[in-house]
Every structure is written in structure tokens, then in C-alpha cells.
C-alpha atoms as a printed R data frame, in Angstrom:
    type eleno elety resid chain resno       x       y       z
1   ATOM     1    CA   UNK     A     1   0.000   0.000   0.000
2   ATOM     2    CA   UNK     A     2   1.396   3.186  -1.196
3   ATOM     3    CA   UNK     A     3  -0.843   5.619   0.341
4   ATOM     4    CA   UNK     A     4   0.215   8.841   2.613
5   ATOM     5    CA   UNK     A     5   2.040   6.902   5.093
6   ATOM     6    CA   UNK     A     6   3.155   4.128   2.923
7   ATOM     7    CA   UNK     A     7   4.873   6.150   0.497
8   ATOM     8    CA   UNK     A     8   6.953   7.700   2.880
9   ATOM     9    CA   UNK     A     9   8.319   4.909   4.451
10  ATOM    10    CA   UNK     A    10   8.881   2.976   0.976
11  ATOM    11    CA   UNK     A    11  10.978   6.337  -0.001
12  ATOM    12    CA   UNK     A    12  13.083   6.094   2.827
13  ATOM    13    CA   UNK     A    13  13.539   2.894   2.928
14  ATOM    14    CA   UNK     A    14  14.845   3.097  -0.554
15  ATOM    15    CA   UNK     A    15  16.791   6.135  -0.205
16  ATOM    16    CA   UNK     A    16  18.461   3.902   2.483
17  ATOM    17    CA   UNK     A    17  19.438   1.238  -0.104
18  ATOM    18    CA   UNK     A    18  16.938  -0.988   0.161
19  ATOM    19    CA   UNK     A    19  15.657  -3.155  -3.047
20  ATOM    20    CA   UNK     A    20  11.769  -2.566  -3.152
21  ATOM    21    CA   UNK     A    21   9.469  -4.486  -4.836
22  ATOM    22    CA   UNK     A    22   5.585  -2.234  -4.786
23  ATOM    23    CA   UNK     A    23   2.202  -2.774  -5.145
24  ATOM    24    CA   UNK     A    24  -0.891  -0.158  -4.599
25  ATOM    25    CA   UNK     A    25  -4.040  -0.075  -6.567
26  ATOM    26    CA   UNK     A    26  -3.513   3.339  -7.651
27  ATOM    27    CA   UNK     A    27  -1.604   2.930 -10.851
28  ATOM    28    CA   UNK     A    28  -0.288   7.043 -10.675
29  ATOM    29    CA   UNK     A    29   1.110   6.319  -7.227
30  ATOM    30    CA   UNK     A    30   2.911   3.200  -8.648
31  ATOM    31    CA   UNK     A    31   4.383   4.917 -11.551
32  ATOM    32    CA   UNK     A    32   6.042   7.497  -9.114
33  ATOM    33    CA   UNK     A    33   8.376   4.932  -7.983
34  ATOM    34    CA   UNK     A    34   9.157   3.951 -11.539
35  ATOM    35    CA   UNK     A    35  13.095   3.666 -12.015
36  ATOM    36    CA   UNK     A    36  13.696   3.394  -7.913
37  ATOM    37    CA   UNK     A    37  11.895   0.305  -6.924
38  ATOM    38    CA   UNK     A    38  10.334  -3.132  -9.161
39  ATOM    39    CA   UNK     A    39   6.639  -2.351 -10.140
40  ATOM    40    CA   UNK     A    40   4.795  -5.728  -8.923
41  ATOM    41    CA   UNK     A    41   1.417  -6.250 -10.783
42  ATOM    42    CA   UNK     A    42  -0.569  -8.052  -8.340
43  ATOM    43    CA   UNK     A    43   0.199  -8.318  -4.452
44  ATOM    44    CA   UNK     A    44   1.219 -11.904  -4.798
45  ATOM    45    CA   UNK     A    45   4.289 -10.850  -6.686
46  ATOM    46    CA   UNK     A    46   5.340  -8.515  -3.770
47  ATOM    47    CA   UNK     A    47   4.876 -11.642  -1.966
48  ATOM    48    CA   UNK     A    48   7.057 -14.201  -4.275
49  ATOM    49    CA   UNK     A    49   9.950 -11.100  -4.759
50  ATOM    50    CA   UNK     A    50  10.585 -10.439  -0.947
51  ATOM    51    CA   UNK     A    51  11.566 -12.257   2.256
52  ATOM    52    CA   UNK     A    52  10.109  -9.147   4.702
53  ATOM    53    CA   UNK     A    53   6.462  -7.862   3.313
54  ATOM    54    CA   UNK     A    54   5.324  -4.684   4.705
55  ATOM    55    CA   UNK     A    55   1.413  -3.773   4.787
56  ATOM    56    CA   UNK     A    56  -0.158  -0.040   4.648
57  ATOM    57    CA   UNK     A    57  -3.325  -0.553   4.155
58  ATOM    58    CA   UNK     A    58  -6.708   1.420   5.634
59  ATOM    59    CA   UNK     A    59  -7.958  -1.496   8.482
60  ATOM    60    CA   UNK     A    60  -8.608  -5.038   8.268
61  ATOM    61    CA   UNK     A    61 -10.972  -5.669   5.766
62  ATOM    62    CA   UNK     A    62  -8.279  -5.106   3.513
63  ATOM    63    CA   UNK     A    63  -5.583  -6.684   5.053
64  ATOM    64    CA   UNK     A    64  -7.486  -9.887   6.416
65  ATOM    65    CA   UNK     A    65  -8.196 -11.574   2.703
66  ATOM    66    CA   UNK     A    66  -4.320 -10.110   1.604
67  ATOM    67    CA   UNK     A    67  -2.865 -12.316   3.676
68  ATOM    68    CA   UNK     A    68  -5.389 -15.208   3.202
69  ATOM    69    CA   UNK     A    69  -4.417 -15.066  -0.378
70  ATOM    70    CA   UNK     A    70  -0.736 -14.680   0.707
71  ATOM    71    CA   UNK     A    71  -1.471 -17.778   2.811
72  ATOM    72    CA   UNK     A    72  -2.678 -19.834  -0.545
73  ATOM    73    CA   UNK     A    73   0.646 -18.793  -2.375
74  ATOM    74    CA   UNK     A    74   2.744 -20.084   0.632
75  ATOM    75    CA   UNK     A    75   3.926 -17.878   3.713
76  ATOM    76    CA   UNK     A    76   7.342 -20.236   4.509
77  ATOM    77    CA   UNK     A    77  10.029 -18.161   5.550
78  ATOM    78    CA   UNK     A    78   8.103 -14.997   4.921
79  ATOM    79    CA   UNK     A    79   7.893 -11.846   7.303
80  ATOM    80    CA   UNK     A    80   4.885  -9.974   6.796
81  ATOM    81    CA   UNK     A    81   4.662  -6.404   9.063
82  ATOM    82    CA   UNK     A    82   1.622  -4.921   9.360
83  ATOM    83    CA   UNK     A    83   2.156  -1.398   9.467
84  ATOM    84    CA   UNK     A    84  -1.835  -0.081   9.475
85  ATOM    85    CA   UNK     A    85  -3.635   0.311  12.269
86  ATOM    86    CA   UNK     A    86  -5.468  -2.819  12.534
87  ATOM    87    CA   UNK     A    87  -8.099  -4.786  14.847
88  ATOM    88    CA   UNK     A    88  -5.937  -6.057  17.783
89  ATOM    89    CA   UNK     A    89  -8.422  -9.664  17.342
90  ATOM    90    CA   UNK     A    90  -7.574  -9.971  13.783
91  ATOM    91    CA   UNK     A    91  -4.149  -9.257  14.015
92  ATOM    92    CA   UNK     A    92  -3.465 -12.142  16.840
93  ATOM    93    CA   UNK     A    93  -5.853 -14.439  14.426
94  ATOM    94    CA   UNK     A    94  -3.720 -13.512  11.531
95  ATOM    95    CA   UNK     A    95  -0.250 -13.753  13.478
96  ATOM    96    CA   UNK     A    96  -1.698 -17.406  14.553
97  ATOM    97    CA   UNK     A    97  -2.068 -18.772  11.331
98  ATOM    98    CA   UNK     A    98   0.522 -17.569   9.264
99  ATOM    99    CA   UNK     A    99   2.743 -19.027  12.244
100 ATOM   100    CA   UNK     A   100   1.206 -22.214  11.444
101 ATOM   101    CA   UNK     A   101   2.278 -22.061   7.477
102 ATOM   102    CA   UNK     A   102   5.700 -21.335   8.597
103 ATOM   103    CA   UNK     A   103   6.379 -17.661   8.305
104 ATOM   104    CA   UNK     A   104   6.366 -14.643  10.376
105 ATOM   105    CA   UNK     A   105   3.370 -11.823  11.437
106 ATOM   106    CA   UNK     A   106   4.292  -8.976  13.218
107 ATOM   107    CA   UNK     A   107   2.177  -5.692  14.196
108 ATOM   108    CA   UNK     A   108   4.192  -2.698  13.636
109 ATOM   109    CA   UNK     A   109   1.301   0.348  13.694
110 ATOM   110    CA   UNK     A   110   2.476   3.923  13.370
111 ATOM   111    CA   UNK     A   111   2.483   6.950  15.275
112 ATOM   112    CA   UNK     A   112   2.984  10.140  14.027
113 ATOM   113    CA   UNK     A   113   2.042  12.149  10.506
114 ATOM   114    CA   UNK     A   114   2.683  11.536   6.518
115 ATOM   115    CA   UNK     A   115   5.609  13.841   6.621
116 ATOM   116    CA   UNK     A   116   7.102  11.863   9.717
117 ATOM   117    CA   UNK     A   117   7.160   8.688   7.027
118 ATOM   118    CA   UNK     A   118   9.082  10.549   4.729
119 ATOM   119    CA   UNK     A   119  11.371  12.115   6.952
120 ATOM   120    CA   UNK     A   120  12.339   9.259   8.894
121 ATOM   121    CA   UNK     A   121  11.156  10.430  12.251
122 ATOM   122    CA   UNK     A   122   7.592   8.144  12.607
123 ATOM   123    CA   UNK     A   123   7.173   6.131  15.521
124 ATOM   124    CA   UNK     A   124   6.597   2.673  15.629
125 ATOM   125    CA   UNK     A   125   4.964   0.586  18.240
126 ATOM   126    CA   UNK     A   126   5.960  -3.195  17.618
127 ATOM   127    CA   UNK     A   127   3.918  -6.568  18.977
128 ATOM   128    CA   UNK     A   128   5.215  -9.877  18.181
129 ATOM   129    CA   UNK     A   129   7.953 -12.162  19.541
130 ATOM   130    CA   UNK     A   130  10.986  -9.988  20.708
131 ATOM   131    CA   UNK     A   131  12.958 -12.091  18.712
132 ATOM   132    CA   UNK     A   132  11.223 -10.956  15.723
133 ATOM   133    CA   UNK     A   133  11.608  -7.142  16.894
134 ATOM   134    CA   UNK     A   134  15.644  -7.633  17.399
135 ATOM   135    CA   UNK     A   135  15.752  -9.632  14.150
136 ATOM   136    CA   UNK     A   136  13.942  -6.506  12.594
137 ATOM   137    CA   UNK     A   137  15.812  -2.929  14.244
138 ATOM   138    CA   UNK     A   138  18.126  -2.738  11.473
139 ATOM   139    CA   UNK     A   139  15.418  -2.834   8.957
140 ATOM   140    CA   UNK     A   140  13.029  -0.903  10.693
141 ATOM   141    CA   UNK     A   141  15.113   1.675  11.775
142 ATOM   142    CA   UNK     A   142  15.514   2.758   8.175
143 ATOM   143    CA   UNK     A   143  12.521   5.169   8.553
144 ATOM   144    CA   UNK     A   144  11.567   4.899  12.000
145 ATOM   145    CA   UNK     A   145  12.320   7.445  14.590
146 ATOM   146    CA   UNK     A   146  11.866   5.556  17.321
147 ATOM   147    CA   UNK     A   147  10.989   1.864  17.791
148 ATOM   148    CA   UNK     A   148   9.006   0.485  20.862
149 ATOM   149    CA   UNK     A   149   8.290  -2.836  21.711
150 ATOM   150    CA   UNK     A   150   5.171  -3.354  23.495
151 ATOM   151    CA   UNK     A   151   4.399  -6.316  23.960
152 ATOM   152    CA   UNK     A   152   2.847  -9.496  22.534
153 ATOM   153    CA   UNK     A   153   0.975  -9.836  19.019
154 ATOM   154    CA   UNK     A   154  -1.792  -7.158  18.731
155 ATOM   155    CA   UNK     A   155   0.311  -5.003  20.942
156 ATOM   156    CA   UNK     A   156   1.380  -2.537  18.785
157 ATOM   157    CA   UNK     A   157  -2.355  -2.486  16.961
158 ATOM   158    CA   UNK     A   158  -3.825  -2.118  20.656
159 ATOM   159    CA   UNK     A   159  -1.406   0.858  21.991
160 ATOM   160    CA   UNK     A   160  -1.949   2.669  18.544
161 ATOM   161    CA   UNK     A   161  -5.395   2.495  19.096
162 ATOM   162    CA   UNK     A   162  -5.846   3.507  22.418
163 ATOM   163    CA   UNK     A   163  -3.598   6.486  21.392
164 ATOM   164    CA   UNK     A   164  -5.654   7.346  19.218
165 ATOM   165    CA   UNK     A   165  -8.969   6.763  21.237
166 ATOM   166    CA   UNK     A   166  -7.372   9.361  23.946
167 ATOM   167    CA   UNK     A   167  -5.931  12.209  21.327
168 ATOM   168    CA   UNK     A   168  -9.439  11.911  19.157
169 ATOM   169    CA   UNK     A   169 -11.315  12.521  22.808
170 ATOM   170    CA   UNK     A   170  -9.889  15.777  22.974
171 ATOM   171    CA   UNK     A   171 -10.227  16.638  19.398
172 ATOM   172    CA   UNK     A   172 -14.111  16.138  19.973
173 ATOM   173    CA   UNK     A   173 -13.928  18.118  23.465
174 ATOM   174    CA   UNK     A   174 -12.077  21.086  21.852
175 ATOM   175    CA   UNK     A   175 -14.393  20.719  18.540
176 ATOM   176    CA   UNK     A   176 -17.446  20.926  21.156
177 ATOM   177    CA   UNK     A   177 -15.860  23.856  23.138
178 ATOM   178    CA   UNK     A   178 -15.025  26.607  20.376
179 ATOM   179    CA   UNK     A   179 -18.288  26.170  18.854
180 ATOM   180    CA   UNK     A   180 -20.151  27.005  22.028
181 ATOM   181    CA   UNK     A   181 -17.992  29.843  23.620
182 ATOM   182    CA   UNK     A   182 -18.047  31.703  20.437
183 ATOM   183    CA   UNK     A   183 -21.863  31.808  20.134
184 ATOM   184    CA   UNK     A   184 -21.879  33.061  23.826
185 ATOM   185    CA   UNK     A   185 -19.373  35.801  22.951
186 ATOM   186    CA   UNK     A   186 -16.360  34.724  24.017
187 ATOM   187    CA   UNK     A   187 -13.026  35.673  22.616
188 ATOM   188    CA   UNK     A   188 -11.728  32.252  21.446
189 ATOM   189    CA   UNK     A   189  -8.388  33.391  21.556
190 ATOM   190    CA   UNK     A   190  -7.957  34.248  24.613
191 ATOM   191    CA   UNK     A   191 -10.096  31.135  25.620
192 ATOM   192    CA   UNK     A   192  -7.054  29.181  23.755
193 ATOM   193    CA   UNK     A   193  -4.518  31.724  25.705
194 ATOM   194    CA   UNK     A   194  -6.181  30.246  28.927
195 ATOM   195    CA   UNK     A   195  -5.738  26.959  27.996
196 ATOM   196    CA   UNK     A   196  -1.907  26.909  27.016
197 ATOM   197    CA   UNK     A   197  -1.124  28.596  30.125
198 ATOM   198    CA   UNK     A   198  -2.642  25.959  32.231
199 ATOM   199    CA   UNK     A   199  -2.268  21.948  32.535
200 ATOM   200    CA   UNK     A   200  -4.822  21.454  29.551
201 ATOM   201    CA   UNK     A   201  -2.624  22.985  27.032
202 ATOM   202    CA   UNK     A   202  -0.855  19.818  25.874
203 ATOM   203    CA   UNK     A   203   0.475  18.901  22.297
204 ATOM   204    CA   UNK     A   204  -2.730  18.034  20.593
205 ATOM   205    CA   UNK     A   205  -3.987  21.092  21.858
206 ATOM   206    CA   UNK     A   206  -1.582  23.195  19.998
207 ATOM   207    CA   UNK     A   207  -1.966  21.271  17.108
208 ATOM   208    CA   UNK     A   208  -5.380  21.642  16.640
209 ATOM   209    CA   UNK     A   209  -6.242  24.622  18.238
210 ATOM   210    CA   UNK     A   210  -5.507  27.347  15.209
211 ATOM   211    CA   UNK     A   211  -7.323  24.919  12.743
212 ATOM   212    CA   UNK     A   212 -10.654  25.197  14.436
213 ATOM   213    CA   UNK     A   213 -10.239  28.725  15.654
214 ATOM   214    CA   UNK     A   214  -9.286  29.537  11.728
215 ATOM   215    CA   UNK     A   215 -11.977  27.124  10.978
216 ATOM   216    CA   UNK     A   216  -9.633  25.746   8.220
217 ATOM   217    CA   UNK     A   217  -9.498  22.402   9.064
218 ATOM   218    CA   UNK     A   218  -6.664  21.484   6.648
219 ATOM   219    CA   UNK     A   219  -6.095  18.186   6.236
220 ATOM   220    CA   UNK     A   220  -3.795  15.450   8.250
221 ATOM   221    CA   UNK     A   221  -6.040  12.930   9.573
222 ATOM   222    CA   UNK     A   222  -9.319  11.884   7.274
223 ATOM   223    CA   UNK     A   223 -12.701  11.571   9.742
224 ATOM   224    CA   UNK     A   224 -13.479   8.799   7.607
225 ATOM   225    CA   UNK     A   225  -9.863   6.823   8.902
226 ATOM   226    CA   UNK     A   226 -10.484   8.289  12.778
227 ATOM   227    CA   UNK     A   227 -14.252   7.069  12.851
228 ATOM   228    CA   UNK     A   228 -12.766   3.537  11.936
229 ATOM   229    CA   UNK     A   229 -10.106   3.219  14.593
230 ATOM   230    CA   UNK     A   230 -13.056   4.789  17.309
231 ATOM   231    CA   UNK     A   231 -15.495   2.388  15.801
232 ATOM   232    CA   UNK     A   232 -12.647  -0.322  16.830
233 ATOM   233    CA   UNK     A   233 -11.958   0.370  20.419
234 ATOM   234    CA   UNK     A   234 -16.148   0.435  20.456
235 ATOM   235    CA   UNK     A   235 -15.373  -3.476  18.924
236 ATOM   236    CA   UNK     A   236 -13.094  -4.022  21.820
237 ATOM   237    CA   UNK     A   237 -15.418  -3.006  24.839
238 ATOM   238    CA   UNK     A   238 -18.007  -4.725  23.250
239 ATOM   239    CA   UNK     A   239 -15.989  -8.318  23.157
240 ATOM   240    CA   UNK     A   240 -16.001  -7.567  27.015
241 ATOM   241    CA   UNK     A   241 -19.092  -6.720  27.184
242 ATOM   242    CA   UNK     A   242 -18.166  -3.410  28.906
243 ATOM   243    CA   UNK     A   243 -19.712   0.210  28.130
244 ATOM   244    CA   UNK     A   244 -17.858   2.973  26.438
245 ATOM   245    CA   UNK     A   245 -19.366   6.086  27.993
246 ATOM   246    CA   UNK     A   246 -17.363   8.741  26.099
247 ATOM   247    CA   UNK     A   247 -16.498   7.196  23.023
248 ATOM   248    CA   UNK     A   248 -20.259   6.768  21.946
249 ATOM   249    CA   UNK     A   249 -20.346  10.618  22.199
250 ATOM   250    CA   UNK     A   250 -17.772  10.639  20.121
251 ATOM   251    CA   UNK     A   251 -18.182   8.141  17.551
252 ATOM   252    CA   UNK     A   252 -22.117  10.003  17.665
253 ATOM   253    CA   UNK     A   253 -20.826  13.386  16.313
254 ATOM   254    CA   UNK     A   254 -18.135  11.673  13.925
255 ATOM   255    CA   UNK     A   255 -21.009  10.036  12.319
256 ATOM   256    CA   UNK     A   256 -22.542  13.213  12.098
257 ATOM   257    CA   UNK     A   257 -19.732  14.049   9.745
258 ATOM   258    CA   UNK     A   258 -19.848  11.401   7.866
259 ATOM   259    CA   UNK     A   259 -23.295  11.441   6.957
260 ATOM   260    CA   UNK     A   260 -22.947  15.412   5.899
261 ATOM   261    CA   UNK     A   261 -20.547  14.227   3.770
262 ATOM   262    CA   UNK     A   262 -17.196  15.261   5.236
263 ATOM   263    CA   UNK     A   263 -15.614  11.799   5.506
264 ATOM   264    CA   UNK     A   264 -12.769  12.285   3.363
265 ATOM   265    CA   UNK     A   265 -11.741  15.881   5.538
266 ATOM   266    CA   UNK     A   266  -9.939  16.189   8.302
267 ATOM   267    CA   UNK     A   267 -11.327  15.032  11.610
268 ATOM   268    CA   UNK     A   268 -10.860  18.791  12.931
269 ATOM   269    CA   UNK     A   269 -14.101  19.593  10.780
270 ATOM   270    CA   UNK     A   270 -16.548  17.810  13.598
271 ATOM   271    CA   UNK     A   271 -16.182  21.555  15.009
272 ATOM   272    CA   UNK     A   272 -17.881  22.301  11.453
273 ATOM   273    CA   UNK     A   273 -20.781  20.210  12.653
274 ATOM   274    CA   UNK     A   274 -21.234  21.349  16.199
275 ATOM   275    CA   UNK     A   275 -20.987  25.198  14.552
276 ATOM   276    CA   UNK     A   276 -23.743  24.255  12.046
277 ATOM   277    CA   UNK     A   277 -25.978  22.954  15.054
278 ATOM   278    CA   UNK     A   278 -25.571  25.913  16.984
279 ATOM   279    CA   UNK     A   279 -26.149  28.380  14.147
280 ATOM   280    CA   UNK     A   280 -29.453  27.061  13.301
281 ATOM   281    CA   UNK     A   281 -30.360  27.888  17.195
């Protein structure tokens, strides 16, 4: 998969030396890397031309039948590193079985932005064997920033998640906030003056702060992809039967977004949906 994050890390890891062999269903994206890396026509081939096989992909509807067709070509001696962020149950499933065929699964979901992929400076949050995450450093390290093990298979796809669970909470409380204060005639910037000053003003503050007080909402992070990985850790409460009093708030107002259309925009532009509400009052 050659998508925002994908890309990145394929260009670094060639411009570290690496032979690449690439496959993405957008043919424009594959004839960018024309000349650095071996064009593969069908994911099998990717499969067939490398011993390590690294995954991008948007969750694990895509990746779960990949690898089930990888499984039918033969998986022995094969590493396969799923870099998306993935369902922690599928992942385990998946790491069971190609185990079983004789190769390798690994979880290896990322942390950080596009340009962090491209720069080299993306974290990655491992879960597998630690074997497998020695065996791997020098590999991974070729566009990785920093590289955490976490723990067991499905770690890495569990700690990215809940990540993302916690910084997407506070994108919804700010996108609630701003809305409100300004139709009650508050200055919003000294509302977000208050708020740096104090405790609350962490890093996701500050990086989303002057994109819903601009109300320009430019894009790093589609709603469409954060509605997925909240719609996930809703999955995992639910396997434990356990309620997830915040998150349905959330999820709530993100499919708000989606259903006005704005799933392809950044997740900022929920603040677009609260401001809509409150206009209409």
C-alpha cells in the first residue's frame, strides 16, 4: 500500500538502499516509484519477490483476505509487518495462522504524521515475539524514529489504538468547546490563551487549536480513517461486554460528519458540525 504513510516509508527505505518491490491499486502512485523500486502487478508478486512484506493498508478488511491469499501462495520463511492500524483480534488471528504455514506476522502500527514517514522520524509501536523485533531494528530503523516494543501480538495495533482513542477525545472536546464559547461571545483566543497557560494545554492542543479557531481544518487525519479506529476500540469493549461512555459521544458526532458528507476531511471539521448545530439555534 502506497498511500500517505506508505509512500513515505517505501521512499526512505529506498533512499536507504533498500531493493523494493511495490504494489498499490492506484496505478499514478505506482508509476512514481518507476526507475527506484520493481513495479509488482498483483500483491502476490510482492509476496514471491521479498523475504520481509510490509502492509499499509486502511484497516482489516483489507488486510485480512491479503494475507489469506498470501497464505494460498505459501507464507514459509516470509515476514509480513503490518504497518496499518489494525483490529488487535484480527491481528493475533492472523499472526496465529501464518505461524502455522511457517512464516512470520508482526504488528508494527504507526504513530505520528505523513511527513514523519518521509522524513524518517515516525514512531513505531511493535507486537510480536521480541525475537522478531531484534531480528527486525536494522530494517526498521531505516525510517523509523523511534521503535518500541510493546508487547505481545496485537500489541502494537492495541497501543496505537488507544492512542488514538485518547488524542481523538480531545479533538471532539475542543471541537465541542469553540463552537459554544463563540456563540456566547467569548473571545476564542484568549479562551485558547487560557488553555496553554494551564495543565490542559498539551500537544494536541496546539496542534489543533488554530485549525478550528481559523476554521480551516486542513487536512492530516481523514474523519473517515479516525471514525474507523473509534469504531474499533467500540469493537473491543463490546468483546467484554463493557460500556464505552465517552467514546459513543464521540463516535455520535463523527457520524454526524460522515453522513454530511465530510468523511474524506480532516477530523478537525466535527467543530464544522457542532458550529452548524448551533447556528441554526
Amino acid at each position: 500500500g502506497l498511500g500517505a504513510m506508505g509512500s513515505g516509508i517505501c521512499s526512505t527505505l529506498i533512499a536507504k538502499g533498500k531493493n523494493a518491490t511495490v504494489y498499490d491499486i492506484n496505478q499514478d502512485v505506482l508509476e512514481s516509484f518507476k526507475g527506484t523500486a520493481t513495479i509488482a502487478t498483483c500483491p502476490n508478486e510482492v509476496l514471491q519477490n521479498s523475504d520481509c512484506i510490509f502492509l499499509s493498508l486502511p484497516s482489516s478488511n483489507e488486510v485480512e483476505p491479503l494475507v489469506e491469499s498470501f497464505l494460498t501462495e505459501g507464507v514459509k520463511g516470509k515476514t509480513i509487518v503490518d504497518l496499518s492500524t489494525s483490529y488487535p483480534f484480527s491481528t493475533m488471528k492472523l499472526n496465529k495462522l501464518i505461524e502455522e504455514n511457517g512464516g512470520v506476522y508482526v504488528d508494527a502500527a504507526l504513530s505520528g504524521s505523513p511527513a514523519d514517514c518521509k522524513t524518517g522520524k515516525i514512531m513505531v509501536l511493535f507486537g510480536g515475539d521480541k525475537i522478531h523485533f531484534d531480528r527486525l531494528k536494522p530494517t526498521m530503523e531505516c525510517f523509523c524514529g523511534k521503535y518500541k516494543y510493546v508487547g505481545k501480538s496485537g500489541s502494537g495495533h492495541l497501543a496505537k489504538l488507544m492512542m488514538n482513542f485518547i488524542g481523538l477525545s480531545y479533538v471532539s472536546l475542543y471541537a465541542q468547546t469553540f463552537p459554544l464559547t463563540e456563540k456566547m461571545g467569548l473571545d476564542n483566543n484568549i479562551l485558547r490563551e487560557l488553555i496553554s497557560e494551564s495543565g490542559l494545554g498539551c500537544g494536541t492542543f496546539q496542534f489543533y487549536a488554530p485549525k478550528l479557531l481559523s476554521k480551516t481544518y486542513d487536512l492530516a487525519f481523514a474523519m473517515e480513517l479516525a471514525h474507523k479506529d473509534l469504531t474499533y476500540v467500540r469493537q473491543l469493549f463490546e468483546e467484554y461486554q463493557a460500556p464505552a461512555f465517552s467514546l459513543d459521544g464521540t463516535l455520535n458526532l463523527m457520524r454526524t460528519g460522515l453522513k454530511e458528507g465530510r468523511g474524506k476531511k480532516d477530523v478537525s471539521e466535527i467543530c464544522a458540525v457542532i458550529h452548524e448545530f448551533l447556528e441554526s439555534r
